[in-house]
C-alpha positions as CSV (number, residue, x, y, z in Angstrom):
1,X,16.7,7.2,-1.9
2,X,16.9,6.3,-5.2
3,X,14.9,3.1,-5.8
4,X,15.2,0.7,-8.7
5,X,13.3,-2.3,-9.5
6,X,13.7,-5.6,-11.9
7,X,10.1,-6.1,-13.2
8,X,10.7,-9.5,-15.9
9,X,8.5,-9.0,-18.7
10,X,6.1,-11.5,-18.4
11,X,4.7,-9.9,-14.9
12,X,5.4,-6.0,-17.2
13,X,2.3,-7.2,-19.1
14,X,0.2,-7.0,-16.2
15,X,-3.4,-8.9,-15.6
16,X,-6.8,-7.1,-15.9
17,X,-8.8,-8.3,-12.5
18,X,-12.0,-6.4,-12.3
19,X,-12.9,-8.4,-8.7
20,X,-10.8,-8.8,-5.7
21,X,-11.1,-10.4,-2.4
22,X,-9.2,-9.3,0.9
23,X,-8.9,-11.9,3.8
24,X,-6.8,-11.4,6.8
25,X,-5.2,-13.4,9.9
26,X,-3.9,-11.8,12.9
27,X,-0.2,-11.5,11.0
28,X,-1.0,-11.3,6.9
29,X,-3.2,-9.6,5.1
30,X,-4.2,-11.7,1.5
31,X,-5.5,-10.3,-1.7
32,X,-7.1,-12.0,-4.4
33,X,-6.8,-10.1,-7.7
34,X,-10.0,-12.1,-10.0
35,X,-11.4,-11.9,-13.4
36,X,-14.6,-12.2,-13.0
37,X,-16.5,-13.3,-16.8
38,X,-20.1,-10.9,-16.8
39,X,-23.5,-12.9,-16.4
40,X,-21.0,-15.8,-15.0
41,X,-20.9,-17.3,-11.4
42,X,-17.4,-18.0,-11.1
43,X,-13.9,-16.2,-11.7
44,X,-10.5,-16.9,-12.1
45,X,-8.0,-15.8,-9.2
46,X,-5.3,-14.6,-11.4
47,X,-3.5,-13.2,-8.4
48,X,-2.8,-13.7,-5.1
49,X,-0.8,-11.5,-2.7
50,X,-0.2,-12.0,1.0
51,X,1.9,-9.1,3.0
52,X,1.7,-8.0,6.4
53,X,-0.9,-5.6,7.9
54,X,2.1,-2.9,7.8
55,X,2.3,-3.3,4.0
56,X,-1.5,-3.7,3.7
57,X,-2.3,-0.1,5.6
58,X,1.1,1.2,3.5
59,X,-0.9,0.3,-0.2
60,X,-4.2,1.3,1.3
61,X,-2.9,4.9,1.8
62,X,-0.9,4.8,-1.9
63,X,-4.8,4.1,-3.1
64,X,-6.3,6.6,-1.3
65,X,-4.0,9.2,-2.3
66,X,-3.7,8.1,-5.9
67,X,-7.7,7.9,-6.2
68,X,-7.6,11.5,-4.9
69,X,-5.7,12.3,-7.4
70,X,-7.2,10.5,-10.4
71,X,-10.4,12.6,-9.3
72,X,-9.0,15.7,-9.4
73,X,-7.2,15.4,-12.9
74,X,-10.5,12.9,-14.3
75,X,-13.4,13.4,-12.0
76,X,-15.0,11.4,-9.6
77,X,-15.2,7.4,-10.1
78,X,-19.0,6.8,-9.2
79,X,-19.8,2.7,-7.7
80,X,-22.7,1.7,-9.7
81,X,-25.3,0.3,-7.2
82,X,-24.9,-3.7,-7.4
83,X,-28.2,-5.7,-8.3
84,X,-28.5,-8.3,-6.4
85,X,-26.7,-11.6,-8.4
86,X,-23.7,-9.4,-8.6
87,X,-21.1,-9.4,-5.8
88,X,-20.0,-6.4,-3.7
89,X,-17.2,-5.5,-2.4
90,X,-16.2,-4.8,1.2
């Protein structure tokens, strides 16, 4: 299959998010994509995407093999350990 896609050219800029937050229902899967400002308390959702728990395990596997990938060319990403002010990820 041969897919093509219309990406306008306000979205081709892309957003940097360096925080996200991932809540689910029974039926959708949401992801918050957040710029989060250093030494601040609050971010900015710049981003939110809701899709199906399908779609969610569909981009979790594109991740997984992309990271493994990205490792192998770059080297491993190391988490710094989070103090305690600063949020963490699940």
């Amino acid at each position: 299959m041969n897919l093509q896609l219309h990406i306008d050219d306000d979205i081709a800029q892309g957003l940097y998010a360096n925080f996200a937050v991932v809540n689910h229902t029974p039926t959708e899967f949401m992801l918050d994509f957040v710029f989060m400002q250093p030494q601040q308390p609050r971010g900015k959702v710049l981003s939110r995407v809701i899709t199906s728990p399908v779609h969610a395990k569909r981009f979790m596997l594109a991740l997984t093999e992309n990271m493994k990938k990205y490792e192998r060319q770059f080297g491993e990403v190391k988490l710094p350990k989070a103090k305690p002010t600063e949020p963490v990820l699940h």
